[in-house]
C-alpha angles and dihedrals in degrees: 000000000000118000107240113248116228091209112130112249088218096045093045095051099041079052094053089043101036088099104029098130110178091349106145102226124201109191118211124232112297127338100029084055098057089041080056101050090047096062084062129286117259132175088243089066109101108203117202109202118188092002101122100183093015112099106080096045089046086057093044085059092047097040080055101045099045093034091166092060125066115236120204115198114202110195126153126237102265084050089052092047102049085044093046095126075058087072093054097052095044080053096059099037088051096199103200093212100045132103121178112214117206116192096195115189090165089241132096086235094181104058106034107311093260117171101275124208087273105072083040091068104262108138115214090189092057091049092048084050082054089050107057100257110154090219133029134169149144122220130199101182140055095234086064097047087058084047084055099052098046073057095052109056084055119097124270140222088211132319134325141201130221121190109193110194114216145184104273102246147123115240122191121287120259098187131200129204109306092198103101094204095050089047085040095057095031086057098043093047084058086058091046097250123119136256112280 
């Protein structure tokens, strides 16, 4: 069993984004995405709404197909798990500009709370080593997540994996547009592409 961390999700992750400059951002289902949205809302956040599984690969295509540009997908730990063969494939592809973000609170929140793999003892990081990832790493403080995103905005040999373990909770919503076209062409006019 894991021992739960008492870091705070929001602060973590205002601490991990708080330098981001031009970094494109793809939100996983739920909590990351309202981590995300706190940090500020920008028209380079890419918010997946009903997408279980979905974040990490989301971020794979983008991080292809804007190679001059680094991608960091934030996803929580019941999203990873359900998306592990995602892992694999990202493995394989080696993007060289994209980080995957785990906010791992060791619970499924959405959902219940209910105890998640995590807590259980399934490393994520490890997986991600197995994997191929260039960088892996799990990280309990918020000393060492600033120390994580001064990393992340160095280049990279292929893609790494970051697993931030935070206090199980549920903090208020801060909540984005809900409405997917209008995410999808704000997003794409960021990217200088028009609306579709």
């Amino acid at each position: 069993m894991s021992v739960p961390s008492q870091l705070d999700r929001r602060a973590a992750v205002a601490a991990l984004l708080k330098d981001r400059k031009n970094t494109l951002a793809v939100s996983g289902l739920g909590s990351p995405t309202y981590d995300l949205h706190a940090t500020g809302d920008r028209d380079d956040n890419f918010y997946l709404w009903g997408a279980m599984g979905g974040a990490a690969l989301i971020g794979l295509g983008l991080a292809q197909a804007q190679p001059g540009k680094r991608v960091v997908a934030l996803t929580g730990d019941g999203e990873q798990l359900m998306g592990l063969g995602g892992i694999a494939t990202i493995g394989v592809a080696r993007p060289r500009n994209l980080d995957i973000v785990v906010i791992d609170n060791q619970h499924f929140g959405e959902t219940g709370m209910q105890a998640s793999h995590t807590g259980c003892g399934v490393d994520l990081t490890a997986i991600a080593t197995a994997c191929g990832f260039v960088a892996a790493a799990t990280v309990r403080t918020l000393e060492e997540v600033q120390r994580l995103a001064t990393q992340m905005v160095e280049p990279a040999d292929g893609p790494r994996l970051f697993v931030i373990k935070v206090r199980a909770e549920n903090p208020p919503r801060s909540l984005p547009s809900r409405d997917a076209v209008f995410i999808k062409n704000r997003f794409r006019a960021h990217l200088g592409f028009a609306a579709a």
